[in-house]
SELO-176832 format. One line per 4 residues: their letters; for each residue x, y, z of C-alpha. Coordinates in pm, whole numbers, plus 50000, padded with zeros to 5 digits. Layout:
BEGIN
a) X,Y,Z ~ ...
REM end
This chain:
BEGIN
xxxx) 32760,79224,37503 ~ 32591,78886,37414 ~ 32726,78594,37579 ~ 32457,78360,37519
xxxx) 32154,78277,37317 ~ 31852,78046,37298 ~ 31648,78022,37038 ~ 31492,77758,36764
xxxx) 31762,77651,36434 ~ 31534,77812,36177 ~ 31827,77735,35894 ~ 32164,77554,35846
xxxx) 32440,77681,35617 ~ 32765,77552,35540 ~ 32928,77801,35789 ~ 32628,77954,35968
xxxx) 32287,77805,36222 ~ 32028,78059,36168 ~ 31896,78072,36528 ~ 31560,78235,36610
xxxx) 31472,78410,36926 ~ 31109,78538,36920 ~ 31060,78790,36643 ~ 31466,78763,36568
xxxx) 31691,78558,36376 ~ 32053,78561,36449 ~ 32350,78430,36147 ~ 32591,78310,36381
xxxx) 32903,78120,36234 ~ 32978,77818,36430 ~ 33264,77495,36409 ~ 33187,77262,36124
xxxx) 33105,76957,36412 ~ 32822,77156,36560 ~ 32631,77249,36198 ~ 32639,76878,36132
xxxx) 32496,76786,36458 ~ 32227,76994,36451 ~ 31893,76973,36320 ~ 31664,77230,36185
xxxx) 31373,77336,36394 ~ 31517,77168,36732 ~ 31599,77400,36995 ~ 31949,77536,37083
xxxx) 32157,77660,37351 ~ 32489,77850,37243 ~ 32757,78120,37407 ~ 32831,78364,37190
xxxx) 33111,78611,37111 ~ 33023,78898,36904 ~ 33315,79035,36686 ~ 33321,79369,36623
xxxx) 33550,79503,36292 ~ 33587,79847,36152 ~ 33367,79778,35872 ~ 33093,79428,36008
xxxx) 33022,79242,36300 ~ 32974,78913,36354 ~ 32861,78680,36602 ~ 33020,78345,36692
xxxx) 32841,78053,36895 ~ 32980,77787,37103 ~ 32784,77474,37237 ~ 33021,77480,37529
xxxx) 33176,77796,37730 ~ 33524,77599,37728 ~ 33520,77667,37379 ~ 33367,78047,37364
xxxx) 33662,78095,37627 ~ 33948,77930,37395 ~ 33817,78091,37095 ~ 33892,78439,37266
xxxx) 34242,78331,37318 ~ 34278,78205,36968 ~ 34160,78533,36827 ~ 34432,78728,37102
xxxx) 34706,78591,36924 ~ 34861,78818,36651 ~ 34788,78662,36301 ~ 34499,78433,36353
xxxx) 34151,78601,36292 ~ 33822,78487,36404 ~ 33773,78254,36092 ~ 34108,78055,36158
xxxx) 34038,78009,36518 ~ 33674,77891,36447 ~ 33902,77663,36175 ~ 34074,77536,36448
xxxx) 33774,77449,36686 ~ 33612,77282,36356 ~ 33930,77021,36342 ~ 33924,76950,36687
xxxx) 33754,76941,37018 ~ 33890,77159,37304 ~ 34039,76856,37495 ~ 34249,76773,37132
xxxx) 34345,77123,37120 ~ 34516,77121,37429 ~ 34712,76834,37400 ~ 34844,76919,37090
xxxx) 34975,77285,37233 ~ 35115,77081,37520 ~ 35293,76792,37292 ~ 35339,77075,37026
xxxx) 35163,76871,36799 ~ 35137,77131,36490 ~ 34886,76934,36289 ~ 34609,77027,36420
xxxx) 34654,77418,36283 ~ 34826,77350,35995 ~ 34558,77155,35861 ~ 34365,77437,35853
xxxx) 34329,77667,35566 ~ 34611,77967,35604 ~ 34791,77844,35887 ~ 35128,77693,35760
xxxx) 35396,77547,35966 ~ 35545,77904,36148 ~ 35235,77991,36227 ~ 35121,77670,36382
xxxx) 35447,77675,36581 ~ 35363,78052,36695 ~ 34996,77949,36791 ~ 35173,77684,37060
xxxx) 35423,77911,37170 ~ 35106,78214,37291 ~ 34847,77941,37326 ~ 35076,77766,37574
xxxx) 35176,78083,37764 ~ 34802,78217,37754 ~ 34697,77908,37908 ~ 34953,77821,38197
xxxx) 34847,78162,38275 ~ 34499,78113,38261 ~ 34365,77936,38568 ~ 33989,77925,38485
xxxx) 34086,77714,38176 ~ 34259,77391,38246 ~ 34543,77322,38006 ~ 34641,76974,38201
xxxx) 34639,76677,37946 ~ 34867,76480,38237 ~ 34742,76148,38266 ~ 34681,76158,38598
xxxx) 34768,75831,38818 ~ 34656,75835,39160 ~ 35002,75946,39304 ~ 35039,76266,39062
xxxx) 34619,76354,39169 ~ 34747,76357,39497 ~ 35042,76524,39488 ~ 34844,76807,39294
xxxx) 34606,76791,39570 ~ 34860,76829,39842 ~ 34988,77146,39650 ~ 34680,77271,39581
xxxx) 34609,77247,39972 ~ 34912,77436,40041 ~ 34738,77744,39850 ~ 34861,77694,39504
xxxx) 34634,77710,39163 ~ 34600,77373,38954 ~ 34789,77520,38691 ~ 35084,77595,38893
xxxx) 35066,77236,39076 ~ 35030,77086,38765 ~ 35347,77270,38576 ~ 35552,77139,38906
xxxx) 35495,76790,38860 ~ 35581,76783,38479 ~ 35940,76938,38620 ~ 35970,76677,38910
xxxx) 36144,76384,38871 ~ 35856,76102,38842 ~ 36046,75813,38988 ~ 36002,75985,39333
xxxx) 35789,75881,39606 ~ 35486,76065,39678 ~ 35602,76303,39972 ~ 35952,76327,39801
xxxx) 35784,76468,39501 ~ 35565,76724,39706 ~ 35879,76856,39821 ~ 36043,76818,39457
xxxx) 35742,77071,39357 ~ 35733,77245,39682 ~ 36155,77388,39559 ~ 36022,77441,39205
xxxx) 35727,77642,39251 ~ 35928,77828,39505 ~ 36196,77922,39226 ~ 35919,78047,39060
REM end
């Protein structure tokens, strides 16, 4: 599977960097932010997700893994294809993304093409679950005062995952101290 490529931008389309590697050039649709940054002839790094259909393939590049790794999660969910999640990832940056499944802030899917109000709403709902279950991606948009980075740290110590620390403070009650709200977490992640 191809997971990454180097090469030189030997062309830039609308959708598509045409990215040579030695004797081989690879069409590899990319978010609208990343044609528009780069320049032809300069040298590029990208991770890449090749998507394989009945009937084509095509390969997909990222300038970051973050976004290789949400684009697979996109693509998971039933009714959005690889050209509405690369939609998505052209409206908005990863960080953007996931505040806007966490606020369930809908406008960032339904301003793309296809994606009307139900499905923007069904996009949070899996994108949400997908995530809080997904502890190599980081869903946390929390602004994070001093008091909340150490009570995640203190639960994290304990032998929990980020994720899980950081769902237990969003339940506690935030007008608690710091070692009442450990233990406020410490009774919800045990419910769990």
């Amino acid at each position: 599977m191809l997971f990454s490529i180097s090469g030189t931008i030997k062309q830039k389309t609308a959708d598509h960097l045409v990215v040579q590697t030695g004797p081989v050039s690879w069409e590899i649709a990319v978010p609208k932010p990343l044609i528009s940054h780069s320049e032809k002839a300069s040298a590029i790094d990208l991770f890449t997700y090749l998507h394989v259909r009945e009937n084509s393939m095509e390969l997909f590049g990222f300038d970051t893994y973050e976004q290789r790794h949400l684009f697979k999660l996109l693509i998971d969910i039933s009714g959005v294809g690889p050209k509405s999640a690369l939609g998505i990832l052209s409206q908005a940056v990863v960080d953007e993304i996931k505040k806007a499944v966490q606020t369930n802030n809908t406008l960032v899917f339904t301003s793309v093409s296809g994606i009307g109000q139900k499905g923007a709403n069904r996009i949070i709902l899996e994108l949400k679950s997908k995530l809080e279950k997904d502890d190599s991606f980081d869903i946390s948009q929390l602004t994070e005062d001093k008091e909340t980075s150490n009570v995640i740290a203190a639960l994290v110590g304990l032998g929990y995952t980020k994720n899980e620390a950081r769902r237990a403070v969003r339940e506690a009650d935030p007008k608690l101290g710091l070692q009442e709200k450990v233990r406020a977490c410490l009774k919800i992640l045990g419910r769990a």
